[in-house]
FIKOLZA-1660 file (N, C-alpha, C; in steps of 0.1 Angstrom, whole numbers, plus 5000, padded with zeros to 4 digits):
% residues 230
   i   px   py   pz ch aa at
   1 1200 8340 0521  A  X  N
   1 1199 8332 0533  A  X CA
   1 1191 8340 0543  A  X  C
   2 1184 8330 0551  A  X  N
   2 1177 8339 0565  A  X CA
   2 1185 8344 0576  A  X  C
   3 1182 8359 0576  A  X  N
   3 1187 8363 0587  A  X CA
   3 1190 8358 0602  A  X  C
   4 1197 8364 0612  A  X  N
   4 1197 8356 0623  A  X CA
   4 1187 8364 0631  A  X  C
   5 1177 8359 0637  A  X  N
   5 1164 8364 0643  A  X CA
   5 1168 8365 0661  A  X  C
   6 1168 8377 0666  A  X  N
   6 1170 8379 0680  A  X CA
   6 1152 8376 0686  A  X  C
   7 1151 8366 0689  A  X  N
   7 1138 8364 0701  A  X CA
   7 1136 8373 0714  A  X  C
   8 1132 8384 0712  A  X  N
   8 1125 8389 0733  A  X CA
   8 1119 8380 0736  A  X  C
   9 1123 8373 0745  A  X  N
   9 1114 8365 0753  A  X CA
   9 1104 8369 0764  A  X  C
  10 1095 8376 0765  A  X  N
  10 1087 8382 0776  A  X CA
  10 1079 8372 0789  A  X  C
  11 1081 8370 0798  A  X  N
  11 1076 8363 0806  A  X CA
  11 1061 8368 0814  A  X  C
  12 1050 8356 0817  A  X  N
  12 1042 8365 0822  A  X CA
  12 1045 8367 0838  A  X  C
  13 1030 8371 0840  A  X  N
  13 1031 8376 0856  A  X CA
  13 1039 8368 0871  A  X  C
  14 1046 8377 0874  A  X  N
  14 1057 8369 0881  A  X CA
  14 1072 8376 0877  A  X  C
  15 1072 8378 0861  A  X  N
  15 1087 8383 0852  A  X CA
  15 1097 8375 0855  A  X  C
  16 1093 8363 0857  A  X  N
  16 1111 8352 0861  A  X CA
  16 1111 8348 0843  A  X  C
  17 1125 8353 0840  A  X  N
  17 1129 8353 0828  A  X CA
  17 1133 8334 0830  A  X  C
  18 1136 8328 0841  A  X  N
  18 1136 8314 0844  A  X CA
  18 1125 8311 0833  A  X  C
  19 1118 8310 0831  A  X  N
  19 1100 8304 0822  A  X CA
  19 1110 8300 0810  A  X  C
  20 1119 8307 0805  A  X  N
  20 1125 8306 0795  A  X CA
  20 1131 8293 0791  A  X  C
  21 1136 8293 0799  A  X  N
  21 1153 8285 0803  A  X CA
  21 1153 8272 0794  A  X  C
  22 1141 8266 0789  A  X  N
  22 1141 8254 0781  A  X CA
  22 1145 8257 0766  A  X  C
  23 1137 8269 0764  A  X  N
  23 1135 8273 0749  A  X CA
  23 1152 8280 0746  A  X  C
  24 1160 8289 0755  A  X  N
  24 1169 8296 0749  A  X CA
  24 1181 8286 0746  A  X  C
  25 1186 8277 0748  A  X  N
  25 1194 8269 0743  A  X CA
  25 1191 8268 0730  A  X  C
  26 1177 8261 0728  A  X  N
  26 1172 8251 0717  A  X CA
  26 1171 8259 0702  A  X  C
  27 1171 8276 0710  A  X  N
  27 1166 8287 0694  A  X CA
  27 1186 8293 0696  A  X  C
  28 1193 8290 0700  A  X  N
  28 1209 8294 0701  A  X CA
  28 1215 8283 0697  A  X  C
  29 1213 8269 0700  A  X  N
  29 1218 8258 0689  A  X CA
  29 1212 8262 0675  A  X  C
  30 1200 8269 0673  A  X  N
  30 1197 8271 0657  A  X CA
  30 1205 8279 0652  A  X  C
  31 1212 8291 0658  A  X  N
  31 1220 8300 0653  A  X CA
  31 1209 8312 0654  A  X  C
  32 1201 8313 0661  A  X  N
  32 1193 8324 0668  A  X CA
  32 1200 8335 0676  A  X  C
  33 1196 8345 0684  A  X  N
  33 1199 8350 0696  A  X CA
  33 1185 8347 0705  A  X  C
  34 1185 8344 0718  A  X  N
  34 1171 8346 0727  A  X CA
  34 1178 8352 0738  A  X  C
  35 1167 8363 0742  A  X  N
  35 1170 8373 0750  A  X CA
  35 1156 8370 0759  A  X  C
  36 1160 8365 0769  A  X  N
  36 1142 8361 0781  A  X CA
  36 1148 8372 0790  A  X  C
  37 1139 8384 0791  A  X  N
  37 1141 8397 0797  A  X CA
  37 1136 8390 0816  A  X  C
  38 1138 8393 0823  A  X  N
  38 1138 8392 0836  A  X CA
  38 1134 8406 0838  A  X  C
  39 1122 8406 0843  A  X  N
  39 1107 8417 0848  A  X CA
  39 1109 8423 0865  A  X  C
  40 1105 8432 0866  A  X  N
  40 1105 8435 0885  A  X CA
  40 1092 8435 0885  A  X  C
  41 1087 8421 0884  A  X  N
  41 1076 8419 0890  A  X CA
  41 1068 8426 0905  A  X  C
  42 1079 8423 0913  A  X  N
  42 1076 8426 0929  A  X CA
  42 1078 8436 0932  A  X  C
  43 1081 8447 0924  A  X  N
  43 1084 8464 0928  A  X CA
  43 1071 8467 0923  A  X  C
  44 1065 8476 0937  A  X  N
  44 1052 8485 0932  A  X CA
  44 1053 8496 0925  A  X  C
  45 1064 8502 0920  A  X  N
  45 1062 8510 0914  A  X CA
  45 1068 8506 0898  A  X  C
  46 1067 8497 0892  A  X  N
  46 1071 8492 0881  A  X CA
  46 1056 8490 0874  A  X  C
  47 1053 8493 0863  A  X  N
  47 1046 8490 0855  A  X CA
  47 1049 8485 0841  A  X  C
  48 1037 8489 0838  A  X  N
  48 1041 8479 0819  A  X CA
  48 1047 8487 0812  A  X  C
  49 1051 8504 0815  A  X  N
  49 1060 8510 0807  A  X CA
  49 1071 8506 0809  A  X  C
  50 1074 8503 0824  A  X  N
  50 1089 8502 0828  A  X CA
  50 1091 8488 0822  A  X  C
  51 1082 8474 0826  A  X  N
  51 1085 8466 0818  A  X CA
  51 1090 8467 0806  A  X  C
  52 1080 8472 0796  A  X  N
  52 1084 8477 0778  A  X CA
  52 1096 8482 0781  A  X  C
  53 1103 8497 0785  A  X  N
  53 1112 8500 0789  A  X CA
  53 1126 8490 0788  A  X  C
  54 1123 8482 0799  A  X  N
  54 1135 8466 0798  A  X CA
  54 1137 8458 0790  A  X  C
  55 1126 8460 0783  A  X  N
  55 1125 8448 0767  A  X CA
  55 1133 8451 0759  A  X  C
  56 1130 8465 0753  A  X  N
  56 1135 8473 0747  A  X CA
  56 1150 8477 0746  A  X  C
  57 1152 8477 0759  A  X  N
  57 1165 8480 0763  A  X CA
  57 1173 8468 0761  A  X  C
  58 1166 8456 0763  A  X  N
  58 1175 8443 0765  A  X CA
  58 1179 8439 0745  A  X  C
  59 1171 8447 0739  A  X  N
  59 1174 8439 0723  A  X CA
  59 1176 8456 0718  A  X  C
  60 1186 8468 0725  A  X  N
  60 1189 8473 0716  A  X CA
  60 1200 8473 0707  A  X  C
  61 1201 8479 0695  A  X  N
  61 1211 8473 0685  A  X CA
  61 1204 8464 0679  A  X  C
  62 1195 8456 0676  A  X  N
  62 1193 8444 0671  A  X CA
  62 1188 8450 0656  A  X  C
  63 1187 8441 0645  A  X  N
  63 1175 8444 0634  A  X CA
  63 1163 8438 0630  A  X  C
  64 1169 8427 0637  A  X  N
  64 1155 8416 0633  A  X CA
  64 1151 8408 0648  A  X  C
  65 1144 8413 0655  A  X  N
  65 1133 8412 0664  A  X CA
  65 1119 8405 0663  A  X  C
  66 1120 8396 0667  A  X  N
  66 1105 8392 0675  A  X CA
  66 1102 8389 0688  A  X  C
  67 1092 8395 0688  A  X  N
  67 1090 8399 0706  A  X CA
  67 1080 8385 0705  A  X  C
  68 1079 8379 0721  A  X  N
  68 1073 8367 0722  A  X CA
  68 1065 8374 0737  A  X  C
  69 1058 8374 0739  A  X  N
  69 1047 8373 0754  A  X CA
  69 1042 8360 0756  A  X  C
  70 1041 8358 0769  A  X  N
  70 1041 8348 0774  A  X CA
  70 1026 8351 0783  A  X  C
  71 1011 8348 0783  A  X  N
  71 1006 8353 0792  A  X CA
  71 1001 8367 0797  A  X  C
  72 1005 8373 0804  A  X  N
  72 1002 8390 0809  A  X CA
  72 1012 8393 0797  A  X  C
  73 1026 8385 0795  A  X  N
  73 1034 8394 0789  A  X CA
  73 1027 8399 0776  A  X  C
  74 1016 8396 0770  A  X  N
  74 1010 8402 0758  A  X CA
  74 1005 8414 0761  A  X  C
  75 1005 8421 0775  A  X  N
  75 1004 8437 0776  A  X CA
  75 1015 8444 0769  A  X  C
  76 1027 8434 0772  A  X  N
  76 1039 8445 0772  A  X CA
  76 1043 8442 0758  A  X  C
  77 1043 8435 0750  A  X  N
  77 1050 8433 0739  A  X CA
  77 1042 8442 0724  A  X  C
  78 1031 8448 0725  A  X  N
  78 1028 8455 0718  A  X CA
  78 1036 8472 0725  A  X  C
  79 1036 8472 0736  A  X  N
  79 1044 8487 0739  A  X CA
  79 1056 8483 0734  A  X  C
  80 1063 8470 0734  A  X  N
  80 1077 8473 0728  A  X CA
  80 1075 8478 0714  A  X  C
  81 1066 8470 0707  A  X  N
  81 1068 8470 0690  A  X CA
  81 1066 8487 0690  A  X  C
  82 1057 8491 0696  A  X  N
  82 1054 8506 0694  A  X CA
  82 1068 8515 0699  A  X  C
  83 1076 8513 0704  A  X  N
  83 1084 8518 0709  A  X CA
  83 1098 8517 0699  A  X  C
  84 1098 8505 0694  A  X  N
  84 1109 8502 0682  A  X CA
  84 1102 8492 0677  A  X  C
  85 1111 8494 0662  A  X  N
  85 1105 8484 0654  A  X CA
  85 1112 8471 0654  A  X  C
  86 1101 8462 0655  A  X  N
  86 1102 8446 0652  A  X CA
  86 1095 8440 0640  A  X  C
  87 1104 8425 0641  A  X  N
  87 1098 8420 0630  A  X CA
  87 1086 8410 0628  A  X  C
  88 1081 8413 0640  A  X  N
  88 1073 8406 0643  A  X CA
  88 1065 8398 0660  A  X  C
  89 1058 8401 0665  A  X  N
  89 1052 8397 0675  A  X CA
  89 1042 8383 0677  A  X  C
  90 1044 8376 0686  A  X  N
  90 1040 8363 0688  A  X CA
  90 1035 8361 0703  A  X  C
  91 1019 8354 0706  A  X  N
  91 1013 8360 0715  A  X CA
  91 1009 8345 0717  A  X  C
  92 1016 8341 0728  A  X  N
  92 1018 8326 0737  A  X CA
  92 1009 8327 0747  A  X  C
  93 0995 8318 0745  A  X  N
  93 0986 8317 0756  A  X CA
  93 0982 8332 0768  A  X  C
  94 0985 8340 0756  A  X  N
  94 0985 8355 0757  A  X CA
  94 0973 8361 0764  A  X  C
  95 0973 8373 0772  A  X  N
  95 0961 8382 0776  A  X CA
  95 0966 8390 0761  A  X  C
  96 0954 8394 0755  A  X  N
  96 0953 8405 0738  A  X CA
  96 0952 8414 0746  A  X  C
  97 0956 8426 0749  A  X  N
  97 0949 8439 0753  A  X CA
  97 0944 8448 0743  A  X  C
  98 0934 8458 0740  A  X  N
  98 0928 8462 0736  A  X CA
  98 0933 8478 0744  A  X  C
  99 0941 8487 0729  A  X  N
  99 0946 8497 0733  A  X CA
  99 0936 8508 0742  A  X  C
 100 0949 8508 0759  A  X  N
 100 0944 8519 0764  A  X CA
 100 0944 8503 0779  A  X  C
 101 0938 8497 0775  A  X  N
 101 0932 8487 0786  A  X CA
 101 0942 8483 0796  A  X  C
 102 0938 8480 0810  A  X  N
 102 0949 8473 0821  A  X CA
 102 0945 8461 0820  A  X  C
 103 0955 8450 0825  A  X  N
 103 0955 8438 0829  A  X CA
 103 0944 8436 0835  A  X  C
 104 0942 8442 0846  A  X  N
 104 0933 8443 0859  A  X CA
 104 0920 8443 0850  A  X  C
 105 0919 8454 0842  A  X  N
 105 0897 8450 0833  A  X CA
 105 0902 8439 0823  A  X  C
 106 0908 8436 0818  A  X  N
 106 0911 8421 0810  A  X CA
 106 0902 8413 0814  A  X  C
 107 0902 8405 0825  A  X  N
 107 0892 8393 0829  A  X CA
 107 0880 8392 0826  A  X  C
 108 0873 8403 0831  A  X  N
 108 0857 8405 0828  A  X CA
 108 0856 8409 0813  A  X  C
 109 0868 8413 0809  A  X  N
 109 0858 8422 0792  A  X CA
 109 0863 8410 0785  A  X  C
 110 0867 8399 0787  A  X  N
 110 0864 8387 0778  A  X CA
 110 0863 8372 0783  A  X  C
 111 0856 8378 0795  A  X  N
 111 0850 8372 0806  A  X CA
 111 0861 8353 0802  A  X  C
 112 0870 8357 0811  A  X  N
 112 0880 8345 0812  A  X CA
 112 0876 8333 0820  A  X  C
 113 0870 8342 0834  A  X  N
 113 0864 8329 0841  A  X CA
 113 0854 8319 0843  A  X  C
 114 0845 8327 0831  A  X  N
 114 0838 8319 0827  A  X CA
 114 0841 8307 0818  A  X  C
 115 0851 8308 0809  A  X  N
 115 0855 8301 0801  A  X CA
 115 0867 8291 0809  A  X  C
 116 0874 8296 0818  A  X  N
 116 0877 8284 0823  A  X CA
 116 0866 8273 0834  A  X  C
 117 0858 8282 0839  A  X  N
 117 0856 8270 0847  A  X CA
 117 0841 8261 0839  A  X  C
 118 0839 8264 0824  A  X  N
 118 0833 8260 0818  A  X CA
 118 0836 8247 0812  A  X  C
 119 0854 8250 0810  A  X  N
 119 0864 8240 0806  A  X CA
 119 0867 8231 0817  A  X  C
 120 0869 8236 0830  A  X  N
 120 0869 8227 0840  A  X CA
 120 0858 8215 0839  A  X  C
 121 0850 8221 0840  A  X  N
 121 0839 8212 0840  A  X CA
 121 0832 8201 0831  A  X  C
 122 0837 8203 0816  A  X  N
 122 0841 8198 0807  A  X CA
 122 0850 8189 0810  A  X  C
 123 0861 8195 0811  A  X  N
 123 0874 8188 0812  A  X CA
 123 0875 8175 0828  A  X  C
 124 0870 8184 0839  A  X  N
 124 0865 8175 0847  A  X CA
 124 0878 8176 0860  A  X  C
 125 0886 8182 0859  A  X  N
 125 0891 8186 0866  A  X CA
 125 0886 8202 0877  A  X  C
 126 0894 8205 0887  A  X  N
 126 0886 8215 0895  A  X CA
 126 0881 8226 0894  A  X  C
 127 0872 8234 0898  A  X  N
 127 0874 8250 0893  A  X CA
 127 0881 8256 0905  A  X  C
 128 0884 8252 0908  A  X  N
 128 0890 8258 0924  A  X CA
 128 0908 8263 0915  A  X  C
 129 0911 8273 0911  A  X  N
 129 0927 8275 0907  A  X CA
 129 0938 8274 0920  A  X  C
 130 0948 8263 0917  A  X  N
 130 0958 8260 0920  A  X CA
 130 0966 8254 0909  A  X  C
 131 0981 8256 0917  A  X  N
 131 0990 8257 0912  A  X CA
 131 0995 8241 0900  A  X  C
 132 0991 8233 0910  A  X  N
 132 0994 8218 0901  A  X CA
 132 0981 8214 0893  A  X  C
 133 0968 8221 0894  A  X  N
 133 0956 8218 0882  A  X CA
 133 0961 8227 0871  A  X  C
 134 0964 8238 0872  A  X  N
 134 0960 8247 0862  A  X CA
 134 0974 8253 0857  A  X  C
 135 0988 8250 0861  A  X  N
 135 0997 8255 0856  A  X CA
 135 1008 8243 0853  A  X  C
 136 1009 8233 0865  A  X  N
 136 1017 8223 0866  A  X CA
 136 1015 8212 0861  A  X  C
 137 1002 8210 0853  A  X  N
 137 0996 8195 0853  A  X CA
 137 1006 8188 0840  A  X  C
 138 1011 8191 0832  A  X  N
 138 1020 8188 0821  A  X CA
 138 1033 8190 0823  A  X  C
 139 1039 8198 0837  A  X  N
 139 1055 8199 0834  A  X CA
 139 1063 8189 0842  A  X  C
 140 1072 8185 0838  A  X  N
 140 1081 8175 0847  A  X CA
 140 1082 8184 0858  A  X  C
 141 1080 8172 0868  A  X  N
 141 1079 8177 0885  A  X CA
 141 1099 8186 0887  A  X  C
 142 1105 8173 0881  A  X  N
 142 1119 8184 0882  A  X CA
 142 1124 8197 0877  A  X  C
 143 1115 8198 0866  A  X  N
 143 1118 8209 0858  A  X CA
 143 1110 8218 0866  A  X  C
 144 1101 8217 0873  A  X  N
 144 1092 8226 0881  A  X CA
 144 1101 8227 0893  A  X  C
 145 1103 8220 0898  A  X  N
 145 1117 8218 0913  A  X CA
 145 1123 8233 0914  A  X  C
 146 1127 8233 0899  A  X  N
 146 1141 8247 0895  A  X CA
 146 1136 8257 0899  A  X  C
 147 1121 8260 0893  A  X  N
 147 1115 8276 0891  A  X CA
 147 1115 8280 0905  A  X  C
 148 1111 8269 0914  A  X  N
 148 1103 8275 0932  A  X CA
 148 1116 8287 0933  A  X  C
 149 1127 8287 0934  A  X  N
 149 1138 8303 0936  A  X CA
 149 1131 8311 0930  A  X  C
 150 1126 8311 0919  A  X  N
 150 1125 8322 0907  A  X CA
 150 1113 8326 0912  A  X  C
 151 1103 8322 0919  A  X  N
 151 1090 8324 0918  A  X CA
 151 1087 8339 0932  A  X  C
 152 1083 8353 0924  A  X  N
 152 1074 8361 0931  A  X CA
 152 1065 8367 0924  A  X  C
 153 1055 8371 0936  A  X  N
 153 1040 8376 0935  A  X CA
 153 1043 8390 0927  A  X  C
 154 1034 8389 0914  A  X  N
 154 1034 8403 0908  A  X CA
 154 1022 8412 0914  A  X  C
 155 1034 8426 0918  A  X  N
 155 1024 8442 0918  A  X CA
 155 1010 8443 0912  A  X  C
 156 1006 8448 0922  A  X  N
 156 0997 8457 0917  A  X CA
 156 0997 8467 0907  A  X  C
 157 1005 8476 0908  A  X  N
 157 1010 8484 0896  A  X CA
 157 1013 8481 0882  A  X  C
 158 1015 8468 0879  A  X  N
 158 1013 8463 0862  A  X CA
 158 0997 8456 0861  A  X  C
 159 0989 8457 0870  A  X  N
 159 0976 8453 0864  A  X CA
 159 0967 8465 0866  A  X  C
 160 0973 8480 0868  A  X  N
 160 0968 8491 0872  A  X CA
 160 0973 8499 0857  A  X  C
 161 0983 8494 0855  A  X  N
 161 0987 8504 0842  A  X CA
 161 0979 8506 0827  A  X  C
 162 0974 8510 0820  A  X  N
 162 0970 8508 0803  A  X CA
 162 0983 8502 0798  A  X  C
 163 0980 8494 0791  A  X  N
 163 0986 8492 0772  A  X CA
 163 0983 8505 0768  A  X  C
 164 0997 8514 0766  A  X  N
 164 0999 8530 0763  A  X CA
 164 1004 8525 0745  A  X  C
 165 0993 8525 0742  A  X  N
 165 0994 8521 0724  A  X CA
 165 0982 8527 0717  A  X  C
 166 0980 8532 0708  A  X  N
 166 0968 8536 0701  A  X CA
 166 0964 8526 0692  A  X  C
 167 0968 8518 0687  A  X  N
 167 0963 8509 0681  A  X CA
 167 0972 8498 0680  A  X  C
 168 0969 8483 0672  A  X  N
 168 0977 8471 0674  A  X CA
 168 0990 8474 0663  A  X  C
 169 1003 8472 0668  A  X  N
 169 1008 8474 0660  A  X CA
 169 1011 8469 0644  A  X  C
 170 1014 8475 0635  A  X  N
 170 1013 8472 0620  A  X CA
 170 1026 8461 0615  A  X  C
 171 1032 8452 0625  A  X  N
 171 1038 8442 0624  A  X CA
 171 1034 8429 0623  A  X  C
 172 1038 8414 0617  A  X  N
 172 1033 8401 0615  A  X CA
 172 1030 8399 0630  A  X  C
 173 1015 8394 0632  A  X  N
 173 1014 8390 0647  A  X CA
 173 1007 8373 0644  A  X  C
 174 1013 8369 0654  A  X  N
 174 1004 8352 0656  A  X CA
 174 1004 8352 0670  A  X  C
 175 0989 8345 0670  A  X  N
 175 0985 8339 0685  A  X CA
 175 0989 8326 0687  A  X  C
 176 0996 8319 0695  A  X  N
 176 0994 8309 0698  A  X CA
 176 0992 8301 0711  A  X  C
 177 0983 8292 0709  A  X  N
 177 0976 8285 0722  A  X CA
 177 0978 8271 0726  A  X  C
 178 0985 8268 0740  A  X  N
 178 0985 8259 0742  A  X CA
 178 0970 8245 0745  A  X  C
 179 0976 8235 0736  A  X  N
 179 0963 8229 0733  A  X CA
 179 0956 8221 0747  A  X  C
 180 0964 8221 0758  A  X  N
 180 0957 8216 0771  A  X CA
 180 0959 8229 0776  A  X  C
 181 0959 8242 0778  A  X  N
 181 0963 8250 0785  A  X CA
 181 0948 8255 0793  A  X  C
 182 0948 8249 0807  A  X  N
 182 0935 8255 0817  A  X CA
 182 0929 8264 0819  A  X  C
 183 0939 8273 0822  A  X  N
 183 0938 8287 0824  A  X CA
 183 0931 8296 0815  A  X  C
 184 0941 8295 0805  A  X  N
 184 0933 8304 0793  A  X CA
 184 0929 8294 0780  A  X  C
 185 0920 8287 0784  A  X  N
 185 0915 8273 0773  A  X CA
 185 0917 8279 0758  A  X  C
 186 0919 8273 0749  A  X  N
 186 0920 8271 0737  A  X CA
 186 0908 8285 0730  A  X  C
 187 0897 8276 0735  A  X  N
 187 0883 8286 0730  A  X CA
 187 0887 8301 0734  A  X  C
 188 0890 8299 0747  A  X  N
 188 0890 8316 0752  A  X CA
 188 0900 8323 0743  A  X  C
 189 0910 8318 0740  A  X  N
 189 0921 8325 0733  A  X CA
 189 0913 8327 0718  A  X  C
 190 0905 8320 0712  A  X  N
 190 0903 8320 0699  A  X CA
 190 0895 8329 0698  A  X  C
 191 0884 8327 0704  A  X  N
 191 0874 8338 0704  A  X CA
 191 0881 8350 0703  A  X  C
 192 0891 8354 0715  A  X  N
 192 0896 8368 0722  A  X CA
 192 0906 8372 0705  A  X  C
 193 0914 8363 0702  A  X  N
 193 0926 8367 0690  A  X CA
 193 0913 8374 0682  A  X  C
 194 0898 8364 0678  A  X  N
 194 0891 8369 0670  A  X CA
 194 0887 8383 0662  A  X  C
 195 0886 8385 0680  A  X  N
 195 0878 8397 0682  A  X CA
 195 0885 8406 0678  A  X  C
 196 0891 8405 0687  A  X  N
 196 0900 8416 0691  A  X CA
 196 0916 8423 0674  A  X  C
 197 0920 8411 0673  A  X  N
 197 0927 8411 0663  A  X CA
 197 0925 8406 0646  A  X  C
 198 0915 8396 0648  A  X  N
 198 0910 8394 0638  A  X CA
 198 0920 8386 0631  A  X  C
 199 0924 8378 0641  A  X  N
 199 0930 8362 0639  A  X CA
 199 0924 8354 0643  A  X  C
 200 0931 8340 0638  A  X  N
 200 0928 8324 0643  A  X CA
 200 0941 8323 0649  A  X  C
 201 0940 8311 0659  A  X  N
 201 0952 8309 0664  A  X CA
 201 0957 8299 0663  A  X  C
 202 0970 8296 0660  A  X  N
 202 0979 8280 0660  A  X CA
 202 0979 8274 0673  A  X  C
 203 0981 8261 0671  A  X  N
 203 0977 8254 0685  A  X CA
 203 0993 8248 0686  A  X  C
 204 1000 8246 0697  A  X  N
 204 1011 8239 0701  A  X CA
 204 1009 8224 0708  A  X  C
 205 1014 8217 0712  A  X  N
 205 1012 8207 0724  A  X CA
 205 1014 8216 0738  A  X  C
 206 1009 8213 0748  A  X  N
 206 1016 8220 0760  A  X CA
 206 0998 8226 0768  A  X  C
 207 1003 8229 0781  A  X  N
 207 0992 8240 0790  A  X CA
 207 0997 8250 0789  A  X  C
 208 0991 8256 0799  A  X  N
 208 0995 8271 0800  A  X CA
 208 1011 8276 0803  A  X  C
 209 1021 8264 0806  A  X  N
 209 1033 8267 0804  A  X CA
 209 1038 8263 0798  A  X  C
 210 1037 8263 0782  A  X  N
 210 1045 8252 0773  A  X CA
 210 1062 8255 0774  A  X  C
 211 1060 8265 0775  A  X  N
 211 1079 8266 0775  A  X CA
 211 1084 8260 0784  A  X  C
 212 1079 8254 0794  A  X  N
 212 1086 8240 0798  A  X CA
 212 1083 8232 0802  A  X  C
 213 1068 8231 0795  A  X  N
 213 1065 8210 0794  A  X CA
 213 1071 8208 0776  A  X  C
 214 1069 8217 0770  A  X  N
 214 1070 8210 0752  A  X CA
 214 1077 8225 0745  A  X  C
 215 1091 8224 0752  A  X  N
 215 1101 8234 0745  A  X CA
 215 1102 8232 0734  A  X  C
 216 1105 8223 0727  A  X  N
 216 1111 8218 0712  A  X CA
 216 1101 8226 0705  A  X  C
 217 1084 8217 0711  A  X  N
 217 1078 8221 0700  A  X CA
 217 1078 8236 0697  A  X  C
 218 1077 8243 0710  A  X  N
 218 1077 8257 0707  A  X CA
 218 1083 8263 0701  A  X  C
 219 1094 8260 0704  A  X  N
 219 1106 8261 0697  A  X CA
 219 1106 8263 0680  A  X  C
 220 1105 8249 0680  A  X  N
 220 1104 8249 0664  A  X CA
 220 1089 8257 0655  A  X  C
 221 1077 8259 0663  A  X  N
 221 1069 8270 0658  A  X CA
 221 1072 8283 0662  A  X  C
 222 1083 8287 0669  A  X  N
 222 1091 8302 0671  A  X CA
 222 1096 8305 0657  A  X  C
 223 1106 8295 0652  A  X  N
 223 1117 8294 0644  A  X CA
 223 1112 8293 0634  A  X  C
 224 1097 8294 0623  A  X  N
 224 1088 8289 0614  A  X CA
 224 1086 8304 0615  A  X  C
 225 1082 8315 0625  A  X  N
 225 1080 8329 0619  A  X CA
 225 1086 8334 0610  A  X  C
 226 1077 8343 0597  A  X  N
 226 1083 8342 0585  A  X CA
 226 1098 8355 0589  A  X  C
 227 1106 8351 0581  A  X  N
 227 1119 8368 0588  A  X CA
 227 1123 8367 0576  A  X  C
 228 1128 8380 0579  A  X  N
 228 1131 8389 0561  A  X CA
 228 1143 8380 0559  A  X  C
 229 1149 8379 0545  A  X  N
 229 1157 8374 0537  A  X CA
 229 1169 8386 0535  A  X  C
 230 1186 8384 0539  A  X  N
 230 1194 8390 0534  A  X CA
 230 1194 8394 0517  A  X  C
% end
């Protein structure tokens, strides 16, 4: 029989473990555990160690781990795997870092903004980034209602820090990309998994916040990661 799979849920920039809140029911009615770690985004002296740090901490004891990033959270979820072992990592509309690298040179070394506002203009909507083009345009306005509490500005100090990893870790990884997602368009993700990892990436329904415009679906491609057999 399949083991019972503990999910990290890593949130991106911001660390409101809220981002979650759709999917952890849906993978705990499976007979899962999900663990959506809550980040100190807003403390300047927190970085992506101390993040990794919290992940880690929040799924110790466990055996069977997959760490999920959400976003920036794709800095931190390779420092967990390197830190303990998991069974696997999953990279949701993800920044790839490239060991050693900060958040902060991300943008230009796989030049992001050119690829969104390329897609903008394709797509035909603005290049101007705000909050209801490029993050909101897919999620129910009520389900958005909830987050405004949860919502603060992330430090400078996690886009100053490296990915403290010497190479990608030697665990199952998948990229996956939301198939309307503005921000980080489809292309940009595929190219970047390319390169960088030397993947293709699965496509979900959803933007750049699928975990709560199209939980299920996510959901149910969380729950499809292959996990070891008792």
């Amino acid at each position: 029989m399949w083991t019972v799979t503990t999910f990290a849920l890593v949130p991106g920039a911001g660390g409101a473990a809220w981002y979650w809140h759709r999917v952890v029911p849906l993978l705990e009615d499976a007979g899962h555990e999900a663990v959506a770690v809550d980040l100190p985004a807003d403390d300047p002296a927190a970085g992506l160690s101390e993040y990794a740090a919290l992940v880690t901490s929040a799924v110790e004891g466990r055996d069977d781990v997959v760490v999920v990033g959400q976003s920036m959270g794709g800095f931190t979820v390779p420092m967990v795997a390197a830190r303990r072992p998991v069974a696997g990592i999953v990279l949701l509309n993800a920044m790839v870092p490239l060991p050693g690298e900060t958040a902060g040179a991300w943008w230009d070394a796989v030049r992001s903004e050119e690829a969104r506002v390329a897609a903008a203009r394709a797509g035909g909507w603005s290049e101007e980034i705000d909050l209801d083009t490029y993050f909101l345009h897919d999620v129910d306005p009520a389900v958005a209602a909830t987050g405004e509490e949860h919502q603060r500005p992330e430090a400078e100090r996690a886009f100053e820090t490296p990915c403290a990893i010497n190479a990608w870790p030697d665990v199952p990884t998948r990229v996956v990309a939301g198939a309307d997602d503005r921000f980080f368009p489809a292309d940009l993700q595929r190219r970047v998994a390319l390169d960088r990892l030397g993947l293709d990436i699965d496509v979900v329904p959803g933007g750049h916040l699928a975990a709560l415009s199209h939980p299920t679906e996510l959901t149910a491609y969380l729950m499809a990661f292959p996990r070891r057999r008792e």
